[in-house]
C-alpha positions as YAML, in Angstrom:
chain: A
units: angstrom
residues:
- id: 1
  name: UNK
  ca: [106.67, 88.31, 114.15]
- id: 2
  name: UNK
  ca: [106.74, 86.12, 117.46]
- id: 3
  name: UNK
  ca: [107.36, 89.15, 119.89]
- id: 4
  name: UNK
  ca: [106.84, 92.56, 118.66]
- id: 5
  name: UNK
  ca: [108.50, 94.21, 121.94]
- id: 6
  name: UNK
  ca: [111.86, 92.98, 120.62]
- id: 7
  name: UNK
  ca: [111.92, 95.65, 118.16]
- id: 8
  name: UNK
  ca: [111.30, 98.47, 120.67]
- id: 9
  name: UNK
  ca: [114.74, 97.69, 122.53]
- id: 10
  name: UNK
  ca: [116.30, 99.05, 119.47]
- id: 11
  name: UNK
  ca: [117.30, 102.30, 120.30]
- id: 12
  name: UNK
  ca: [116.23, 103.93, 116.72]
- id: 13
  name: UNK
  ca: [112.73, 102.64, 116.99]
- id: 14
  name: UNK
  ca: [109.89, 104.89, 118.44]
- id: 15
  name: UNK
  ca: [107.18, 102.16, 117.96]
- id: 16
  name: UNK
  ca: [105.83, 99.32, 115.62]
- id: 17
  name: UNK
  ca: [102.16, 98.51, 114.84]
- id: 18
  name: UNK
  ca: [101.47, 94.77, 113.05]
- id: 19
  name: UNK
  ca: [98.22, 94.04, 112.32]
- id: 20
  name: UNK
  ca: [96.47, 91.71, 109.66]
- id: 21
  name: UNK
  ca: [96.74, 92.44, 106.00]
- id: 22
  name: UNK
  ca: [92.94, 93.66, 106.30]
- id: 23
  name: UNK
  ca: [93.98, 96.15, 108.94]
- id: 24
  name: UNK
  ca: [93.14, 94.65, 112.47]
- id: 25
  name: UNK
  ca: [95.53, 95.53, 114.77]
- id: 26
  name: UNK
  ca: [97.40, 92.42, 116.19]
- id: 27
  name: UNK
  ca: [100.08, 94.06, 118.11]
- id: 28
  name: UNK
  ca: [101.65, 97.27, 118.95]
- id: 29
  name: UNK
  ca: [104.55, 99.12, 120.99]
- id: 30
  name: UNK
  ca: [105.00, 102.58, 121.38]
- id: 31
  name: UNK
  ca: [102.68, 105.63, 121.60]
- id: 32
  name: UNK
  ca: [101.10, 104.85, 118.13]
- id: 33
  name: UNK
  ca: [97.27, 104.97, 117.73]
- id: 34
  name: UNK
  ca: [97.33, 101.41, 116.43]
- id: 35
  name: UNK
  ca: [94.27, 100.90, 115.15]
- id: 36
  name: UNK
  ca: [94.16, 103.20, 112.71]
- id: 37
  name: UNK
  ca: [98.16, 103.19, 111.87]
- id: 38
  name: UNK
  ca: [97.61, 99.11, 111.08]
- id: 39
  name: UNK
  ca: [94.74, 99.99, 108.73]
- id: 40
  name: UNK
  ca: [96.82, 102.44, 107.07]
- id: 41
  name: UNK
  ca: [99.52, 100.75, 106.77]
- id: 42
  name: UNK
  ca: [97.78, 97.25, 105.65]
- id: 43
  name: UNK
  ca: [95.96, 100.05, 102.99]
- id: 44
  name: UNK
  ca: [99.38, 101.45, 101.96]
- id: 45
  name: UNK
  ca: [101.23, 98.28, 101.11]
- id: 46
  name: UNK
  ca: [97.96, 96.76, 99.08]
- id: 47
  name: UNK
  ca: [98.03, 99.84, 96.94]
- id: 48
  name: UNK
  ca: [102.25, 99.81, 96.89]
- id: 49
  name: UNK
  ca: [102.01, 95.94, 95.96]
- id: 50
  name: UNK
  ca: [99.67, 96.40, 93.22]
- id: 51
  name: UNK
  ca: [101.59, 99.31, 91.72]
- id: 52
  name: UNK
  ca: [105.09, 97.08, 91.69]
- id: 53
  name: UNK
  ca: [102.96, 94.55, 90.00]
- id: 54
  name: UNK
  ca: [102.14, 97.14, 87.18]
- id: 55
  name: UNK
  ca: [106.39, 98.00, 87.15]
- id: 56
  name: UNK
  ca: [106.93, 94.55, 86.99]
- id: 57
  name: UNK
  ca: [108.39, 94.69, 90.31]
- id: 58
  name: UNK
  ca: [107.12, 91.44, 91.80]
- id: 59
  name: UNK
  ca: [106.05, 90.58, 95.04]
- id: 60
  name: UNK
  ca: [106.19, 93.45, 97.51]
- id: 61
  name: UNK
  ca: [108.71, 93.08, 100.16]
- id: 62
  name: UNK
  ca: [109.55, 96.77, 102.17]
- id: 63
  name: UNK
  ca: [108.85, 100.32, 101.92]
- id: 64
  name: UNK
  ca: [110.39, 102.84, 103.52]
- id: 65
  name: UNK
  ca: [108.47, 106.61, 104.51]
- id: 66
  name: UNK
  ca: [110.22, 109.50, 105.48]
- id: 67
  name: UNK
  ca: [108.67, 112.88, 106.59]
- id: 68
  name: UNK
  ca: [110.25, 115.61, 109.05]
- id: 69
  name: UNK
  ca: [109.26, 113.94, 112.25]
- id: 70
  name: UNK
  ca: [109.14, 110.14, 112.02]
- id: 71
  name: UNK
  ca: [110.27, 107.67, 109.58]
- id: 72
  name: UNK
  ca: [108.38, 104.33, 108.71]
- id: 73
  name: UNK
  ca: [109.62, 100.88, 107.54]
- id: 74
  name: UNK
  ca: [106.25, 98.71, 105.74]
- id: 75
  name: UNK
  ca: [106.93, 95.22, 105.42]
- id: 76
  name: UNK
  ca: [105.22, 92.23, 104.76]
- id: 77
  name: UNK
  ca: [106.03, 89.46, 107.99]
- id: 78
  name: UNK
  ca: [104.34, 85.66, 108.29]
- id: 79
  name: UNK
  ca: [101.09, 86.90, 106.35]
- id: 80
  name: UNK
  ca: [100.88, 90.47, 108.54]
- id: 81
  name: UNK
  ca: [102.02, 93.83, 107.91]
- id: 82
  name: UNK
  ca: [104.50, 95.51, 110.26]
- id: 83
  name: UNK
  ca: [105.20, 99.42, 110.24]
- id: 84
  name: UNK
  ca: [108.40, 100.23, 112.36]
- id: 85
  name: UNK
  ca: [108.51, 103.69, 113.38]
- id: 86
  name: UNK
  ca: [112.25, 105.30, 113.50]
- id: 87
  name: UNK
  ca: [113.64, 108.61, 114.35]
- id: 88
  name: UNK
  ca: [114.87, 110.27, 111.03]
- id: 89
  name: UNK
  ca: [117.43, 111.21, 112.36]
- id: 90
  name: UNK
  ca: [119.02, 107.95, 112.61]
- id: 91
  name: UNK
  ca: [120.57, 106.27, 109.41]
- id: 92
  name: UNK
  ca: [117.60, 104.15, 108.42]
- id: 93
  name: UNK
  ca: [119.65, 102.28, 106.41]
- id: 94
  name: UNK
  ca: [121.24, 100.97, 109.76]
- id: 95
  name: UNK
  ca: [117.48, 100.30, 111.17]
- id: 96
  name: UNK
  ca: [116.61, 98.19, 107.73]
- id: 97
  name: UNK
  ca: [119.72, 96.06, 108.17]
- id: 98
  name: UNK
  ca: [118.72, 95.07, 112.24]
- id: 99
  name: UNK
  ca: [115.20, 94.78, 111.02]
- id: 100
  name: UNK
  ca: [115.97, 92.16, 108.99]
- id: 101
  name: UNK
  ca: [118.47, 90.32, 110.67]
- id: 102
  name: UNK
  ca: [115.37, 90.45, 113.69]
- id: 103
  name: UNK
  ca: [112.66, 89.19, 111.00]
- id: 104
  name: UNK
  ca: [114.88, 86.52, 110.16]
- id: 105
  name: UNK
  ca: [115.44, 84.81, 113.71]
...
């Protein structure tokens, strides 16, 4: 992820943390503590990745979180983990779909 601060133009997003995939924080937007959101998050998807290799999943890829105030997007992004935080009220399935056409560019 070049530039982080692309993804908090999109009007869904309420902030995005990427750090490394031990938990450093490398970047962040948004009123997030990042230092401790990028070592969950880098916690969260080594624990999710080893449990889809147990299913016979494969590689992990994305998880989404949804509670009653904030939504989160994990993904895996140039050898970093990126959380993307989203309103739940918006469609999130809308917010996957520009996420990924931005992590492709």
């Amino acid at each position: 992820m070049k530039d982080i601060n692309v993804l908090a133009k999109l009007p869904e997003v309420v902030g995005a943390i990427l750090s490394d995939p031990s938990g450093a924080l490398l970047d962040s937007v948004g009123s997030l503590d990042g230092e401790t959101v990028g070592a969950v998050h880098a916690f969260s998807v080594h624990a999710l990745a080893q449990a889809g290799e147990l299913l016979g999943l494969g590689a992990f890829l994305r998880a989404s979180v949804t509670g009653p105030v904030k939504a989160c997007l994990l993904t895996i992004q140039d050898d970093a983990v990126l959380g993307v935080y989203v309103d739940p009220a918006k469609p999130l399935a809308v917010v996957e779909k520009k996420l990924q056409g931005i992590l492709q560019e």
